[in-house]
C-alpha positions in Angstrom: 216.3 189.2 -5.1 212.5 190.0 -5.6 211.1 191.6 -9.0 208.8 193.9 -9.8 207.3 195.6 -12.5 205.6 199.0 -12.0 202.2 198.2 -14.4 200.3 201.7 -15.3 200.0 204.6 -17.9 203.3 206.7 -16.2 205.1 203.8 -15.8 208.7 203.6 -16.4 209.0 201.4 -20.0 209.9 197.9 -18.9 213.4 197.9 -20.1 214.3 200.9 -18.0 212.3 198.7 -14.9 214.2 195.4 -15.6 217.9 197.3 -16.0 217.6 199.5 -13.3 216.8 196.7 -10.9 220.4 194.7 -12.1 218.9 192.4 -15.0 219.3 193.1 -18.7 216.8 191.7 -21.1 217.3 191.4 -25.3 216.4 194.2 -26.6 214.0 192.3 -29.3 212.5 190.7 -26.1 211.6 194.6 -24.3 210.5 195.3 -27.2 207.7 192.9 -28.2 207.0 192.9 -24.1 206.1 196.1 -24.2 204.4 196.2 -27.7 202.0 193.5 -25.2 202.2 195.9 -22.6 201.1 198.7 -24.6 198.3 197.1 -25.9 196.8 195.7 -22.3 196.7 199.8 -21.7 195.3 200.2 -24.8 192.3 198.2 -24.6 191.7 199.5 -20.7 191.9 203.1 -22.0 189.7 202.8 -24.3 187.4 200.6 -22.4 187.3 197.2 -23.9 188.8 195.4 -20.7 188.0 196.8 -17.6 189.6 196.7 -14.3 189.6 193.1 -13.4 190.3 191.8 -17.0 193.3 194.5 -17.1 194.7 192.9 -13.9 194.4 189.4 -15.2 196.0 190.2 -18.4 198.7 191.9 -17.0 199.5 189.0 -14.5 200.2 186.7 -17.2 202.4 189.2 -18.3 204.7 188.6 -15.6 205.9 185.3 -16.3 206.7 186.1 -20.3 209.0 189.1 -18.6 210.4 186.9 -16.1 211.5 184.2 -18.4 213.2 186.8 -20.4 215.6 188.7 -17.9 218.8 188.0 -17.9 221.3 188.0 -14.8 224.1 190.6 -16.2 228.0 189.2 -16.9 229.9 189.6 -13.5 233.4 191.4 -14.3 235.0 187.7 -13.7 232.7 185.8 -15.9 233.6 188.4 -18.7 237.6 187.8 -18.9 237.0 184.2 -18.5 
C-alpha cells in the first residue's frame, strides 16, 4: 500500500491524512509531527526558507511520519 502525505498551507492536518488512508498514529506522535510541520510552513511563509530548503525539510519529514504509523488492529487480532 503506498503513502502519502499532502504537504501545503490547505492541507488536511496529518492525523486526518494518516487515518483516512487505514493507519492510525499516537496521538502524542500527530501531534509533535505536526507542531514540525507547522513550523517548516512557518518559516516558508514568512520567508526564512525558501522553496528548495522547504522541500528538503519537508522530505526528512517523511520518514519521522512513516516510522510512526501504525497498521490498525484487524477485528481477529482484537478478540485474540
Amino acid at each position: 500500500m503506498e503513502f502519502k502525505i499532502s504537504m501545503g498551507c490547505l492541507a488536511d492536518p496529518i492525523e486526518k491524512q494518516v487515518k483516512d488512508q487505514g493507519f492510525e498514529i499516537s496521538e502524542e506522535d500527530a501531534k509533535i509531527l505536526q507542531r514540525y510541520y507547522d513550523s517548516i510552513l512557518l518559516l516558508y511563509v514568512n520567508s526564512i526558507l525558501n522553496e528548495t530548503e522547504t522541500k528538503s525539510a519537508q522530505k526528512k519529514l517523511m520518514p519521522k511520519i512513516v516510522k510512526a504509523l501504525r497498521k490498525p488492529k484487524s477485528n481477529k487480532e482484537e478478540t485474540k
